[in-house]
C-alpha positions as CSV (number, residue, x, y, z in Angstrom):
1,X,-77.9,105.1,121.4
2,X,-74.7,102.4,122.5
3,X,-75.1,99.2,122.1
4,X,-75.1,98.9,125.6
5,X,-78.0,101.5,126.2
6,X,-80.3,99.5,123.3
7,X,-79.6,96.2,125.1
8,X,-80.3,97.6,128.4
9,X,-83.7,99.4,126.8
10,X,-84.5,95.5,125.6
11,X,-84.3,94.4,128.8
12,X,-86.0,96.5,130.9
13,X,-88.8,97.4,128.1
14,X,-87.3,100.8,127.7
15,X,-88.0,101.2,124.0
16,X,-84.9,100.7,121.7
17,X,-84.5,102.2,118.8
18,X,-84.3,98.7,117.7
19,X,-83.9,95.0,118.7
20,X,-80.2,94.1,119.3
21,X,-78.0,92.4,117.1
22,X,-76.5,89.2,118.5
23,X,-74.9,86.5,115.7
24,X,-73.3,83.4,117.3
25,X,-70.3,81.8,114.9
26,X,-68.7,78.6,114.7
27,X,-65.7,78.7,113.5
28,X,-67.6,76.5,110.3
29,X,-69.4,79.3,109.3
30,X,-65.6,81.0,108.1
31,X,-64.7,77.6,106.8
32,X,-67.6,77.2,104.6
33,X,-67.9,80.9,103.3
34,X,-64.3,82.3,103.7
35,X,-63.2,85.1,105.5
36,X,-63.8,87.8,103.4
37,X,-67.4,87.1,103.4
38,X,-67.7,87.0,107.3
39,X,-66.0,89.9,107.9
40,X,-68.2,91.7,105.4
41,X,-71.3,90.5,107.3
42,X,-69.7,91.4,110.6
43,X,-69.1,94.8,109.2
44,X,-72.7,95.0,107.7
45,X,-74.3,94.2,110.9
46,X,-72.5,94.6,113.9
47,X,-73.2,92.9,117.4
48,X,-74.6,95.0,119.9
49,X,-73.5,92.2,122.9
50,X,-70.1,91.1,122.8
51,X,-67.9,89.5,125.7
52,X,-64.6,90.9,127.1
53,X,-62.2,88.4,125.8
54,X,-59.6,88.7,128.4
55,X,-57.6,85.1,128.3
56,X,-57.3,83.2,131.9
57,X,-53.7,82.0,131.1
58,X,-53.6,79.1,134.1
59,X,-56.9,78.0,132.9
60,X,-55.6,77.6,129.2
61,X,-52.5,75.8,130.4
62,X,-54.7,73.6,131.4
63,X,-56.0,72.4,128.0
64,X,-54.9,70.4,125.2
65,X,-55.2,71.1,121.8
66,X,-58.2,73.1,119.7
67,X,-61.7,72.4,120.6
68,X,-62.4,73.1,117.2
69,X,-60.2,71.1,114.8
70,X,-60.7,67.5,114.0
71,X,-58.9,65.0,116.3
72,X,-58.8,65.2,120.2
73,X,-58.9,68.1,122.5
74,X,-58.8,67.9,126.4
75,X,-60.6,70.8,128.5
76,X,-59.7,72.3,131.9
77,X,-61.4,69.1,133.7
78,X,-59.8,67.0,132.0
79,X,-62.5,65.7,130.0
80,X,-61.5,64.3,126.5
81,X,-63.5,65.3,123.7
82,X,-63.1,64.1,120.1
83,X,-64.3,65.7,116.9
84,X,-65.0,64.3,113.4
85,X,-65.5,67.9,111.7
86,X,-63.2,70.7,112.0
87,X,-65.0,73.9,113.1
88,X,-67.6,72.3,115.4
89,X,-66.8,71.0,118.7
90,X,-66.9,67.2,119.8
91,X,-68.5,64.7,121.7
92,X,-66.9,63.0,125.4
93,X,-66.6,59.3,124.3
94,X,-64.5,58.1,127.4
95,X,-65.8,60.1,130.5
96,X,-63.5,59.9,133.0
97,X,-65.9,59.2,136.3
98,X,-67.6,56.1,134.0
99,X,-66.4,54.6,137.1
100,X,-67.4,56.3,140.5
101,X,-63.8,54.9,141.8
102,X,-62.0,57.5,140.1
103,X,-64.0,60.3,141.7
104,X,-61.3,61.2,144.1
105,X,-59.2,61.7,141.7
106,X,-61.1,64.8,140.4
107,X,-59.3,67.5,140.0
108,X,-61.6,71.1,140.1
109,X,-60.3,73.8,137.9
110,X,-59.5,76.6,140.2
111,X,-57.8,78.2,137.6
112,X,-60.6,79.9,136.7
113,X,-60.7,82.2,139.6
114,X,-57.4,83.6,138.6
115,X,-59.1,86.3,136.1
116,X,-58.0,89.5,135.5
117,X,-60.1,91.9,136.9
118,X,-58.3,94.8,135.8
119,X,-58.2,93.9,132.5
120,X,-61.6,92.8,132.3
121,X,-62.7,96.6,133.2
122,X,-60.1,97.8,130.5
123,X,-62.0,96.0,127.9
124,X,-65.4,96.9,129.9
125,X,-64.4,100.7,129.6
126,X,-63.0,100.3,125.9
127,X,-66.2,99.2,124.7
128,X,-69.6,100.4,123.8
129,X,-71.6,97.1,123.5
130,X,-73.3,95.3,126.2
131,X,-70.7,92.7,127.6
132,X,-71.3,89.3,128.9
133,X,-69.0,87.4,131.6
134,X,-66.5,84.8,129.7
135,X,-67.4,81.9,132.4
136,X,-69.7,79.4,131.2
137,X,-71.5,77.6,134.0
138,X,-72.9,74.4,132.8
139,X,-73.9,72.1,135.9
140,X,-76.0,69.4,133.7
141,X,-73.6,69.0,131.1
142,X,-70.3,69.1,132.9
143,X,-71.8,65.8,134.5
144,X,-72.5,64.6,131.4
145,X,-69.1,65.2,130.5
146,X,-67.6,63.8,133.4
147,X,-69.9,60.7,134.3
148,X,-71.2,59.9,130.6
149,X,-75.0,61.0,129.7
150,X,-76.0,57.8,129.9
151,X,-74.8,57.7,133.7
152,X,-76.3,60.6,134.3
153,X,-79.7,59.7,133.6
154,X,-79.5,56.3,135.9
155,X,-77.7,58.1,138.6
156,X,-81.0,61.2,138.4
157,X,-83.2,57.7,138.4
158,X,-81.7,56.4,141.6
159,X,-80.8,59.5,143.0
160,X,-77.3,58.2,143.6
161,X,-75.3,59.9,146.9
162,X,-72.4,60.5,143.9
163,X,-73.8,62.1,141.8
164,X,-75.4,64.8,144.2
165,X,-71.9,65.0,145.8
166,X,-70.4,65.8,142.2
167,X,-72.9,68.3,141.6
168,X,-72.5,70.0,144.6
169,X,-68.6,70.5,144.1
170,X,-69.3,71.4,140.1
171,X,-72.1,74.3,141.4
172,X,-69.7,75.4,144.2
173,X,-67.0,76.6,141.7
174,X,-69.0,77.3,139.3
175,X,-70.8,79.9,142.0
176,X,-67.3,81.4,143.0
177,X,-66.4,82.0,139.2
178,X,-69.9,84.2,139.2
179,X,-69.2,85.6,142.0
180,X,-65.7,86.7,141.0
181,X,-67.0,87.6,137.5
182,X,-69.7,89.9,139.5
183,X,-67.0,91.9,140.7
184,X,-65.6,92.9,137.7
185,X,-67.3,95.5,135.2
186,X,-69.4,93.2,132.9
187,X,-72.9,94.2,132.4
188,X,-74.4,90.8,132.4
189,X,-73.2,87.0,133.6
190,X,-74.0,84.0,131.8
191,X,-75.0,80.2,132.2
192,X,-75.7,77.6,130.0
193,X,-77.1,74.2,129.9
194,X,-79.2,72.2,126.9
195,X,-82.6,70.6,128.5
196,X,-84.6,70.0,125.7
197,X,-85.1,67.0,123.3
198,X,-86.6,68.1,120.2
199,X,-89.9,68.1,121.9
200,X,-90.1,67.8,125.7
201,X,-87.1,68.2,128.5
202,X,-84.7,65.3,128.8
203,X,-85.9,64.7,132.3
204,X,-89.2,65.2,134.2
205,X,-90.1,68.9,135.3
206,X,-90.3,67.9,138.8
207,X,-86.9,66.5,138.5
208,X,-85.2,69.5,137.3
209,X,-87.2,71.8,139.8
210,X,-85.3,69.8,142.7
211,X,-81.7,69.2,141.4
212,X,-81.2,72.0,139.3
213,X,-83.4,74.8,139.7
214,X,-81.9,76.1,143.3
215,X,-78.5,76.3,141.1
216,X,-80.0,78.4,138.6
217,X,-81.3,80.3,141.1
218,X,-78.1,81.2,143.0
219,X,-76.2,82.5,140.0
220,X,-79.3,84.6,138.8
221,X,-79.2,85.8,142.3
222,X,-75.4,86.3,142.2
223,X,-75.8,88.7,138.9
224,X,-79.2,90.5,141.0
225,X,-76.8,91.2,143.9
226,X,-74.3,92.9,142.3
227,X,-76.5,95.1,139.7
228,X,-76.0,93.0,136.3
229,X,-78.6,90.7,134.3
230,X,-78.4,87.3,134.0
231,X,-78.8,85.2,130.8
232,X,-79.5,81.4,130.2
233,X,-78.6,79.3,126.8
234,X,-80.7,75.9,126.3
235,X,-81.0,73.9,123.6
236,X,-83.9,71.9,122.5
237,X,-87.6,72.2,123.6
238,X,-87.9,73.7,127.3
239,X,-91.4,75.2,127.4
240,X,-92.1,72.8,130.7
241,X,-89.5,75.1,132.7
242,X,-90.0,78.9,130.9
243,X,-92.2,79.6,133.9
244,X,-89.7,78.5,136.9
245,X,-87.1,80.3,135.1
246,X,-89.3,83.4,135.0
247,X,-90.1,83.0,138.4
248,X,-86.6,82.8,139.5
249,X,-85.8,86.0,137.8
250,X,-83.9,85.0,134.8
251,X,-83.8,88.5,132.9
252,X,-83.2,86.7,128.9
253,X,-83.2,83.4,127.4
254,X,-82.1,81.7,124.8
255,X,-83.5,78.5,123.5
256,X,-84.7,76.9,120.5
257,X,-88.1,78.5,119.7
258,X,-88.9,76.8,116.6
259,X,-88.7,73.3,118.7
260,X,-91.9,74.7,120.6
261,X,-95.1,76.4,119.9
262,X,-94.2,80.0,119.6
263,X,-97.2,81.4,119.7
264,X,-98.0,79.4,122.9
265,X,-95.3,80.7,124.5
266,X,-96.0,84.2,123.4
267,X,-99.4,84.1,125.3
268,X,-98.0,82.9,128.5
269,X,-94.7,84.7,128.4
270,X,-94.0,87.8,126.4
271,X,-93.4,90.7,128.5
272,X,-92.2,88.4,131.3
273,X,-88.5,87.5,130.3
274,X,-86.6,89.1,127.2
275,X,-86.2,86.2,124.4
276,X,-82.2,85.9,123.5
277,X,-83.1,84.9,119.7
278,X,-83.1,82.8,118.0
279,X,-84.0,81.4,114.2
280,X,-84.5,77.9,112.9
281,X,-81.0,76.7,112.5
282,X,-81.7,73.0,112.3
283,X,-84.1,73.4,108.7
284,X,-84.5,77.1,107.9
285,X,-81.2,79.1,108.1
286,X,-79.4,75.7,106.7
287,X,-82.0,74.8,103.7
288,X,-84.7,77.4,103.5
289,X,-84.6,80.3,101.0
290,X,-84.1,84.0,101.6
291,X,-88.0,84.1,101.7
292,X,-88.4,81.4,104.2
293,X,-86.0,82.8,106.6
294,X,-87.6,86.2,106.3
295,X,-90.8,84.6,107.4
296,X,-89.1,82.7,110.3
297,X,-88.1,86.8,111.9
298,X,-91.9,87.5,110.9
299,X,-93.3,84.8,113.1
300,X,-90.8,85.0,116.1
301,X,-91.9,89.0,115.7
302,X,-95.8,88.2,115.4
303,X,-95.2,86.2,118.5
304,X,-92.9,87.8,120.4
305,X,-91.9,91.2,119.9
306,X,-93.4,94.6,121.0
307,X,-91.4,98.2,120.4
308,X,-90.8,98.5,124.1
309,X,-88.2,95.8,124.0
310,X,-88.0,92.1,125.0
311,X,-86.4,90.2,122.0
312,X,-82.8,90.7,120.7
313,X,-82.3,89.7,117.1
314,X,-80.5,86.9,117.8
315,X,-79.6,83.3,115.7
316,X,-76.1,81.1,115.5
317,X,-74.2,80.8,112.1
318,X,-73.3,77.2,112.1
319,X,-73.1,74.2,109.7
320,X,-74.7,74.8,106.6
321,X,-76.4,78.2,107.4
322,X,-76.8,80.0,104.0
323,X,-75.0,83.5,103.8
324,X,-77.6,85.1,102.5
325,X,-80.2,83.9,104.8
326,X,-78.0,85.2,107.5
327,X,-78.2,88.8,105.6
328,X,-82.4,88.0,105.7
329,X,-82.5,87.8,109.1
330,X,-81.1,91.0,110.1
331,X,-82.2,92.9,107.7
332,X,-86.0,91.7,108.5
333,X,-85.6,92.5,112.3
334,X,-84.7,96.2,110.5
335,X,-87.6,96.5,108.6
336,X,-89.8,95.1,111.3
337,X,-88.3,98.1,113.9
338,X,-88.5,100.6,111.4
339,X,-92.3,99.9,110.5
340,X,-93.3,99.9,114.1
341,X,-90.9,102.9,115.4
């Protein structure tokens, strides 16, 4: 079975011979435990979803320096980002629309439609694994980044004319950029946006149903059109929203489980959307032991998980995360397949 055949299976509750593999690395994670040991995990457990890789030259002329090293780093909007700790990525400190006078001065990164197709279906035909579009829409924290999240949050509160004229010119490219993307030969498109606190969304439910839910929609519809899945990143705890995004078709997600009651969301959702991951990467992968992380896979499993498909093996190698937790986790989602098969 390809890896694009088992994530597919997963998906659709098609019975994979396994749960996919999908490890997310910050550039810390080779920092901390040197190349030689990554590349020895990597090899030990390969990813079954992968992206196509293919650079959008115009859109990295665009930007200014490495998103990853300590010091300053400028992105395609122009948004300035600066970073204390080489191998993570920074904060905006000085948004550039702090002041709506400047708005017209906004300048949308088009560059982003001038992808190449044809090499995106070279790497698409070149591979086995499942592959997910390179474009990241992120309407809630591109405003953020622009306006400043404190901004944000009055502007939602007063339900300033601006800010819904912002949004609307942020989701319009970032619906073209799917769209485009859907042409190619990528099996699934991608958007991402963190909602949660550590326990409840960061605004009200009703709030996000109105301004933001009709976005998600379109690019989840923009994926269904054109025969791919559509997958959604969030951090922090979003239980308020799993339905709506179920109900809007959102094939996988990926979101902080162990902010949330995992059980809870077992009974109301397993079977219903296919859970992207993940592991406890804010106490256990960082400062658990081998044990503790094995029990983490065991309770997202208990939970979550049935034969027939519905959760990829998924968890981010960050700051801190122990190597050999990272080891514990895969090789439990093994074990668990292998006793159920």
């Amino acid at each position: 079975m390809t890896s694009r055949e088992r994530v597919l299976r997963c998906l659709e509750r098609n019975h994979p011979d396994r749960p996919p593999r999908h490890t997310w690395w910050l550039p810390i994670a080779e920092l901390e435990h040197g190349h030689e040991a990554i590349r020895a995990f990597k090899d030990q457990w390969p990813d079954d979803i992968a992206m196509p890789g293919v650079p959008v030259p115009a859109l990295q002329a665009l930007r200014q320096g490495d998103p990853y090293a300590a010091g300053g780093y400028v992105d395609e909007w122009g948004c300035e980002f600066e970073n204390l700790q080489p191998g993570i990525i920074g904060e905006v400190k000085n948004p550039m629309l702090e002041d709506w006078s400047r708005l017209g001065d906004l300048k949308l990164p088009e560059a982003c439609l001038t992808v190449d197709v044809a090499a995106v279906n070279a790497a698409c035909r070149a591979s086995d694994k499942f592959l997910l579009s390179d474009a990241f829409p992120r309407p809630f924290e591109r405003l953020q980044f622009l306006r400043g999240a404190e901004n944000v949050y009055m502007d939602l509160g007063e339900d300033s004319p601006e800010l819904r004229g912002l949004l609307a010119r942020v989701h319009d490219l970032y619906r073209r950029e799917l769209e485009l993307w859907a042409t190619t030969d990528v099996d699934g498109l991608v958007f991402i946006d963190d909602w949660g606190s550590q326990d409840r969304l960061l605004i009200s439910p009703a709030q996000w149903r109105e301004w933001f839910k009709p976005l998600y929609r379109d690019y989840i519809d923009i994926a269904h059109a054109a025969g791919k899945k559509c997958f959604m990143h969030s951090d922090g705890n979003i239980s308020a929203i799993y339905e709506d995004l179920i109900e809007i078709g959102l094939d996988a997600v990926n979101s902080q489980l162990f902010c949330m009651d995992i059980g809870e969301i077992g009974r109301r959702h397993k079977g219903r959307i296919a859970f992207w991951g993940e592991i406890d990467r804010q106490r256990i992968l960082p400062y658990g032991s081998e044990d503790d992380a094995r029990a983490a896979v065991r309770r997202v499993a208990e939970a979550l998980y049935d034969p027939a498909g519905g959760v990829i093996a998924q968890f981010e190698f960050g700051a801190a995360c122990r190597l050999q937790n990272a080891h514990a986790v895969h090789d439990e989602w093994l074990r668990i397949a292998t006793r159920q098969s």
